[in-house]
C-alpha positions as CSV (number, residue, x, y, z in Angstrom):
1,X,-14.7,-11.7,19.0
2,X,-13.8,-7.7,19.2
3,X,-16.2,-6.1,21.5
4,X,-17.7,-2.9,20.7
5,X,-17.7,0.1,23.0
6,X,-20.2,2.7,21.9
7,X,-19.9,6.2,23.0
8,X,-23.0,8.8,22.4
9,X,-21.9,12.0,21.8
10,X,-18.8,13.0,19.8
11,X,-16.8,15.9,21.7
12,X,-13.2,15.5,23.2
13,X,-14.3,13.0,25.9
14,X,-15.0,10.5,23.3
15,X,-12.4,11.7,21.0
16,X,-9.8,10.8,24.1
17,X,-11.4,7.6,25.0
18,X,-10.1,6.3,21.1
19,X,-6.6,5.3,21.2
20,X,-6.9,3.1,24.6
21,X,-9.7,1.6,22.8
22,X,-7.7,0.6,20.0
23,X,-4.3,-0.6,22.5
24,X,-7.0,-2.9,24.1
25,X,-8.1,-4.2,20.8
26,X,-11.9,-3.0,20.8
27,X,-14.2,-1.6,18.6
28,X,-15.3,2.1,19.5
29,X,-18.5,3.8,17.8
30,X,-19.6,6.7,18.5
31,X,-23.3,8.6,18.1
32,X,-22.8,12.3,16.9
33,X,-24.7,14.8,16.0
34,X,-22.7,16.5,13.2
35,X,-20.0,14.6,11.1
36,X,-17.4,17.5,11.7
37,X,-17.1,17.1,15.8
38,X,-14.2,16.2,17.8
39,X,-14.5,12.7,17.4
40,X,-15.1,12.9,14.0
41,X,-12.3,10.0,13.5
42,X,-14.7,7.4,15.2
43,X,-18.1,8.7,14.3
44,X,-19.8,6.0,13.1
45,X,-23.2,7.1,13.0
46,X,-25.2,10.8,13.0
47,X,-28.1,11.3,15.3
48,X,-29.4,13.2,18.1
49,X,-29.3,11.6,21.1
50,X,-32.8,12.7,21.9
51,X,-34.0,10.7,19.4
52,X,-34.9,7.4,20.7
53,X,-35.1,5.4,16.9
54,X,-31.5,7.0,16.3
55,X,-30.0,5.9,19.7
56,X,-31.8,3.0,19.6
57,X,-30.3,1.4,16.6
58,X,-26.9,2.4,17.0
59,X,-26.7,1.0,20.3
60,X,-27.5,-2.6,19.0
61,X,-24.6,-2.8,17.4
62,X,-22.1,-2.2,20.5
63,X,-21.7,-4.9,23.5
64,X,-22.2,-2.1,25.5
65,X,-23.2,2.2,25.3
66,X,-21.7,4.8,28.0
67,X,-21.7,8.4,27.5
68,X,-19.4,11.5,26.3
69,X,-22.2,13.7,28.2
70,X,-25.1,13.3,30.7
71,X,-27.4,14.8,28.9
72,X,-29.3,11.6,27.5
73,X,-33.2,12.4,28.7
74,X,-33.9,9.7,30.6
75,X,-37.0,8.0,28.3
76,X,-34.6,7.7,25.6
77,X,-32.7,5.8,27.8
78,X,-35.2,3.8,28.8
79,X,-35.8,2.4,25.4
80,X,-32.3,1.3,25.4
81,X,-32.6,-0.7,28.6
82,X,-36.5,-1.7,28.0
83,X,-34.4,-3.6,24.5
84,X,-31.5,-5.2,26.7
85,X,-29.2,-2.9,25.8
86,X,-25.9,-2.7,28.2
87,X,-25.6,1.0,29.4
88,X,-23.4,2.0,31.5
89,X,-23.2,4.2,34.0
90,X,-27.0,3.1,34.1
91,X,-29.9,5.2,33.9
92,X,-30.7,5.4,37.8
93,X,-27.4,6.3,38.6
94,X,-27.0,8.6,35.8
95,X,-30.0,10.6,37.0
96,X,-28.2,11.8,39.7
97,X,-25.6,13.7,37.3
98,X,-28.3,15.1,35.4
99,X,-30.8,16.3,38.0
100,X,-28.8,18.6,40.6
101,X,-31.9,18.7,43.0
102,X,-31.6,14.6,42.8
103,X,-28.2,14.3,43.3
104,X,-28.1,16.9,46.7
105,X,-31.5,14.7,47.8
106,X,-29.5,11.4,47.7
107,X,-26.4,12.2,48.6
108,X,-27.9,13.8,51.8
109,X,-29.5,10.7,52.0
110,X,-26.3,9.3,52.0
111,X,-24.7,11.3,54.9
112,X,-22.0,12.4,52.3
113,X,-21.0,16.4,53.6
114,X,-22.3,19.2,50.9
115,X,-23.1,22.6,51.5
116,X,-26.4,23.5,53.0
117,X,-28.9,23.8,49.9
118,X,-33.0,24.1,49.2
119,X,-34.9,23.4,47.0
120,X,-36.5,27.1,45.7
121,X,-39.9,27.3,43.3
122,X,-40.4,30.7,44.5
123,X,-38.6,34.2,45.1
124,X,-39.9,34.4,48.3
125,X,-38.6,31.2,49.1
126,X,-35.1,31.7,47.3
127,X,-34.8,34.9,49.1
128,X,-36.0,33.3,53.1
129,X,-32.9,31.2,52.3
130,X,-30.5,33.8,51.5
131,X,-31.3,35.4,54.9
132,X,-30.9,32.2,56.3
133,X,-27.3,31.6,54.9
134,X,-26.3,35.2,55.1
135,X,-26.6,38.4,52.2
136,X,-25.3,35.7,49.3
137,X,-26.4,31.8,47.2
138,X,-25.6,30.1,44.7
139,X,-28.4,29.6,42.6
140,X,-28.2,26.7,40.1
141,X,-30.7,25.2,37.7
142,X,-31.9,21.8,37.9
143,X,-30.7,20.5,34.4
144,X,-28.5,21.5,31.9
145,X,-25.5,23.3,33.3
146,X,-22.0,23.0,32.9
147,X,-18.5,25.5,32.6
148,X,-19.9,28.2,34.7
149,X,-23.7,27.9,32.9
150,X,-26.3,27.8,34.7
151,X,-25.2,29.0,37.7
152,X,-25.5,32.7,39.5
153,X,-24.2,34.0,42.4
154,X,-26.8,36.2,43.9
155,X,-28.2,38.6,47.0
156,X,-31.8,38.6,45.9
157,X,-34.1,36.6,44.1
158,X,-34.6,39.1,41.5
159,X,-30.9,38.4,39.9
160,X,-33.1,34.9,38.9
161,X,-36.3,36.2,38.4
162,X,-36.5,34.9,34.6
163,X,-35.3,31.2,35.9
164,X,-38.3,31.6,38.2
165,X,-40.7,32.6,35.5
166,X,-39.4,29.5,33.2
167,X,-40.5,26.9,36.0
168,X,-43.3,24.9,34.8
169,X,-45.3,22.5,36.6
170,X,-43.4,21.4,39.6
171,X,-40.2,22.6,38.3
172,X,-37.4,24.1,41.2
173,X,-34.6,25.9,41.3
174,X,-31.6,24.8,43.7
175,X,-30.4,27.5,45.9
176,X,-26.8,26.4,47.8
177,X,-24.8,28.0,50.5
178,X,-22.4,30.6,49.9
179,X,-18.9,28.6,50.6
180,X,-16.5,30.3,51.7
181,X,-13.2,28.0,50.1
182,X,-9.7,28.1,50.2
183,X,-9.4,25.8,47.0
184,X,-11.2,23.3,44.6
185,X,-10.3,20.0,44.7
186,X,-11.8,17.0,42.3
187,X,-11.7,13.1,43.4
188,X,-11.9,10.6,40.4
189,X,-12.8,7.1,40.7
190,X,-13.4,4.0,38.8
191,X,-15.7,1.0,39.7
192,X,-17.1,-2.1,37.6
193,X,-20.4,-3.4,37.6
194,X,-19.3,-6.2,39.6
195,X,-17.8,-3.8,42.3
196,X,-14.1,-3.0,42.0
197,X,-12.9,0.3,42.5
198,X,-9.9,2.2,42.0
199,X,-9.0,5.8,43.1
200,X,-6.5,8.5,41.2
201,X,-4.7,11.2,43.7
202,X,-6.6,14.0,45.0
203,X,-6.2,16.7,42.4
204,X,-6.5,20.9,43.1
205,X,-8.8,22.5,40.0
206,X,-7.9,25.8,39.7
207,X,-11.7,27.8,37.6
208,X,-11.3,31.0,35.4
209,X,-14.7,32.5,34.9
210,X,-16.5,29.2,35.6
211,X,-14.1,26.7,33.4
212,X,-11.4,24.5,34.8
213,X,-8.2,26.5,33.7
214,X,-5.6,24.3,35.6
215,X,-5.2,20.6,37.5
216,X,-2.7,20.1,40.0
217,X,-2.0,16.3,40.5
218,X,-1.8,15.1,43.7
219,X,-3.4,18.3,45.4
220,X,-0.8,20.2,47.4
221,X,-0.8,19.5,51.3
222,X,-3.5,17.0,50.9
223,X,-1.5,14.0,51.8
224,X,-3.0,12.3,54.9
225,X,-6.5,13.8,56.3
226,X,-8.0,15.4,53.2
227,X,-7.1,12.6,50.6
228,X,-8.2,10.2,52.9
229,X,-11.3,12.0,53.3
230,X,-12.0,12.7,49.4
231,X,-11.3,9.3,48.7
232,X,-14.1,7.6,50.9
233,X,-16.5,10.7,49.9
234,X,-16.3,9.4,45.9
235,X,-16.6,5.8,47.4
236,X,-19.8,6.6,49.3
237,X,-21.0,7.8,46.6
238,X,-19.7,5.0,43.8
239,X,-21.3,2.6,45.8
240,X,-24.1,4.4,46.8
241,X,-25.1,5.7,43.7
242,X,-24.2,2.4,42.1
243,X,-21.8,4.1,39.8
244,X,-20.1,2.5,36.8
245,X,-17.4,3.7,35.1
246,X,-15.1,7.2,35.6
247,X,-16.8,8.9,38.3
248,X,-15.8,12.6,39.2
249,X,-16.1,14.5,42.7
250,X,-15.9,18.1,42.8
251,X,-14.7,19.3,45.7
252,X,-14.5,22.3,48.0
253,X,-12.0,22.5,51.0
254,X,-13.4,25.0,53.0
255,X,-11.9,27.9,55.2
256,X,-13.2,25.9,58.2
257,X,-11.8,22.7,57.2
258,X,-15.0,20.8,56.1
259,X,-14.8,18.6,52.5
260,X,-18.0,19.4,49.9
261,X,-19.2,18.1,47.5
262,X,-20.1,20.2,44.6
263,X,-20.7,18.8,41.6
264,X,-20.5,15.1,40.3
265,X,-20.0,13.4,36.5
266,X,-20.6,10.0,35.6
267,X,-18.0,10.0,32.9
268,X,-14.0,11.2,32.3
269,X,-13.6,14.3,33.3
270,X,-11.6,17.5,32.6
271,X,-10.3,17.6,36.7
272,X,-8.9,13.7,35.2
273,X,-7.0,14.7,31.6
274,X,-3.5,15.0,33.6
275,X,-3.4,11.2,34.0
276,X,-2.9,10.2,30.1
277,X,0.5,11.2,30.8
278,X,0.8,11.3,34.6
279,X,-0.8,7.9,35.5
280,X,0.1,4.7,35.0
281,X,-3.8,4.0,33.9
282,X,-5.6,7.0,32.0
283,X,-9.0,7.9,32.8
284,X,-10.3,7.4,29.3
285,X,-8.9,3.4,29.5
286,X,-10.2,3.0,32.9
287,X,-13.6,4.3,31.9
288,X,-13.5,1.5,29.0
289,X,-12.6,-1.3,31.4
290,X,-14.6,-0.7,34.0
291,X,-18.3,0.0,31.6
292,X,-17.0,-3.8,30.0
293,X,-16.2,-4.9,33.9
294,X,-12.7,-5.7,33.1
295,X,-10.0,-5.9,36.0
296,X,-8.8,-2.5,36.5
297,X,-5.7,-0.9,36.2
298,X,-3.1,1.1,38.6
299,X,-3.4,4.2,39.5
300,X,-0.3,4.8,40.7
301,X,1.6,8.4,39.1
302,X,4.5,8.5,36.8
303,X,6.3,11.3,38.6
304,X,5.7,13.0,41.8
305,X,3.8,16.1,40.5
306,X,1.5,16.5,36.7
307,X,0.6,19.5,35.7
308,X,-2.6,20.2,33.3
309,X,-3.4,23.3,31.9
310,X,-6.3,23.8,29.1
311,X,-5.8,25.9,26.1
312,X,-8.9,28.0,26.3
313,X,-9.9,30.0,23.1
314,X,-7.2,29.8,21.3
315,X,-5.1,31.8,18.8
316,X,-7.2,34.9,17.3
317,X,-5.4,34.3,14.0
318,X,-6.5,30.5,14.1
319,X,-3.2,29.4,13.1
320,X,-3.2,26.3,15.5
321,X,-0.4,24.5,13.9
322,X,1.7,27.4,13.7
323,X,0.9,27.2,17.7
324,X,1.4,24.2,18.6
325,X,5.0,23.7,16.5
326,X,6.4,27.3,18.3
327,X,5.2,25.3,21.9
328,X,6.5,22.2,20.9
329,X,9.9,23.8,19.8
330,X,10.4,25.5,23.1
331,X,8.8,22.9,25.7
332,X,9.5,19.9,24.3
333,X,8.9,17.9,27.5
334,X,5.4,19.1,27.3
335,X,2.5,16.9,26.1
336,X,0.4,18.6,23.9
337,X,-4.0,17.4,23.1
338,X,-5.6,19.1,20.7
339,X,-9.1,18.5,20.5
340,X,-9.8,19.4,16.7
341,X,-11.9,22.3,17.5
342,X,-11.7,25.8,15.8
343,X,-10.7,28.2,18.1
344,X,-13.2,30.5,20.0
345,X,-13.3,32.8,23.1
346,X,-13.4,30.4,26.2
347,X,-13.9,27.4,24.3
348,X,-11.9,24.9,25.5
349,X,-9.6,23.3,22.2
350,X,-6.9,21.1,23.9
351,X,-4.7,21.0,27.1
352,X,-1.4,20.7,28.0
353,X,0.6,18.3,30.3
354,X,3.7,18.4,32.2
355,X,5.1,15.9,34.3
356,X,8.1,16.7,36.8
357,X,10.0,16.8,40.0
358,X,9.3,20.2,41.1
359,X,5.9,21.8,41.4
360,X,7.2,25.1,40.5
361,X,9.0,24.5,37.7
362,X,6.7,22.0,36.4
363,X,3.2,24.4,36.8
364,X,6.0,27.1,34.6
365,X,6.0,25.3,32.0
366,X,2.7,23.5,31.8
367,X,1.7,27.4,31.7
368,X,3.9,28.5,29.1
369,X,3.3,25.4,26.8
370,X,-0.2,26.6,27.1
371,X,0.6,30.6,26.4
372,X,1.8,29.8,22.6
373,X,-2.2,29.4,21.9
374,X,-2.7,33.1,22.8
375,X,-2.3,35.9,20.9
């Protein structure tokens, strides 16, 4: 019997997660919210995913639900596992994607190395920490931020002063240290429910006004101490956490050598897209054997160095397939993904991979793939 894999939420994640669902022979659904999203070719059903009777019902039709996003509430997600449904990553561990002041409690808990943090419900305590830490923080909200959103870099509390008057009830903010890196790095890992994990390379995330521009696979110079490092960080925290599926680590490498953890995601990840073309196992088909606990596959690269660079915005005309055949005329080793998005300033609408021999050359023309979606 085919086993169904359904995805809530329809963007690119889900979108991506489509054709190794089909070269393993299952079933993918997937909840949207509007018919015309990126995975509009598997949508099988239109709902919010706020809506528990909506989420609900299409879940009972899939062997087992994971996500395109984290942003599930909770108590809809508790229906789902209240009625037996098979979620995975589960709702505990999911949490801890979801709520930033969670996920810095536990993995401190955990002994895993972040930057020194607080949790803030008031300017006067947001701004004691800033003169603890020196004349800067990072202020974040609890919920709801991604691609740059979300999160300020400030001197005072007054640069947040209407996120403070937002709080309700016991509401906080989360107020970080000011870290000081020489690069981004991002760890990915896979585990099952029944405990087996794999790691991908230690990859180096380049940002561009808060949005993953560029991935570097393996990480320059990170062979030895650092990879080791990353890779037991994300395994602390995949077992910790109780993690199932894709799991993604973001990573600072510090100017005094320290390893912290910034952010995490309980799903595939854009720090991951290089490996549909530079692994021998994607992380969209990992992600669907390891939420259905099948053995996992190899990690291992294709070629010593992949390249990923998103298309972000697009062209101003909108002429994407004019684009995208000038690209692939002139770089035809390139891999192109388009997401089926209309172009729009910083939007992210695909991504380009190279895979070759030669960082240099490679990172040229995974950059000048991606310039033929520029005006």
């Amino acid at each position: 019997m085919t086993r169904v894999v359904g995805v809530i939420g329809g963007g690119q994640l889900a979108r991506m997660m489509t054709p190794p669902a089909l070269n393993l022979g299952l079933e993918i659904y997937v909840l949207a919210q509007n018919s015309y999203e990126s995975a509009k070719i598997a949508i099988s059903e239109l709902g919010s995913h706020t809506d528990p009777d909506a989420v609900l019902a299409f879940a009972r039709e899939c062997d087992v639900v994971t996500f395109d996003h984290e942003h599930v509430p909770q108590e809809v997600l508790a229906v789902l596992t209240d009625a037996g449904v098979n979620v995975q990553p589960h709702p505990q561990a999911l949490l801890f994607a979801q709520d930033k002041l969670a996920m810095r409690t536990r993995l401190a808990e955990l002994g895993v190395p972040v930057p020194g943090w607080a949790r803030v419900q008031s300017p006067a305590e947001l701004d004691a920490f800033i003169a603890e830490y020196g004349s800067r923080a990072v202020v974040k909200t609890a919920r709801g931020g991604y691609d740059g959103k979300g999160v300020r870099v400030v001197s005072s509390a007054a640069e947040v002063s209407e996120w403070f008057a937002d709080l309700t009830g016991d509401d906080a903010l989360l107020a970080e240290e000011f870290v000081t890196f020489r690069r981004e790095l991002a760890q990915q890992i896979a585990r099952t429910p029944s405990g087996e994990t794999r790691v991908w390379p230690v990859v180096e995330t380049v940002q561009e006004n808060g949005v993953c521009s560029e991935v570097i696979s393996p990480a320059p110079n990170a062979a030895g101490r650092i990879e080791t490092v990353a890779a037991d960080i994300a395994l602390t925290i995949a077992q910790g956490l109780d993690v199932t599926g894709v799991l993604a680590v973001e990573l600072f490498e510090t100017e005094d050598d320290r390893v912290l953890v910034n952010e995490l995601a309980m799903r595939p990840h854009n720090s991951g897209h290089w490996s549909i073309d530079g692994a021998l196992t994607s992380q969209f088909e990992q992600h669907l054997r390891a939420v259905l606990d099948l053995p996992l596959g190899l990690t291992t690269p294709l070629a010593p160095w992949t390249v990923m660079v998103n298309i972000l915005g697009g062209p101003l005309s909108g002429d994407l397939d004019g684009a995208l055949a000038r690209a692939m005329r002139e770089y035809p080793e390139a891999k192109f993904h388009l997401y089926g998005k209309e172009p729009r300033p910083g939007r992210k609408i695909g991504h380009v991979n190279v895979v070759g021999d030669d960082l240099a050359a490679t990172v040229a023309v995974a950059r000048g793939a991606a310039g033929f979606f520029q005006d």
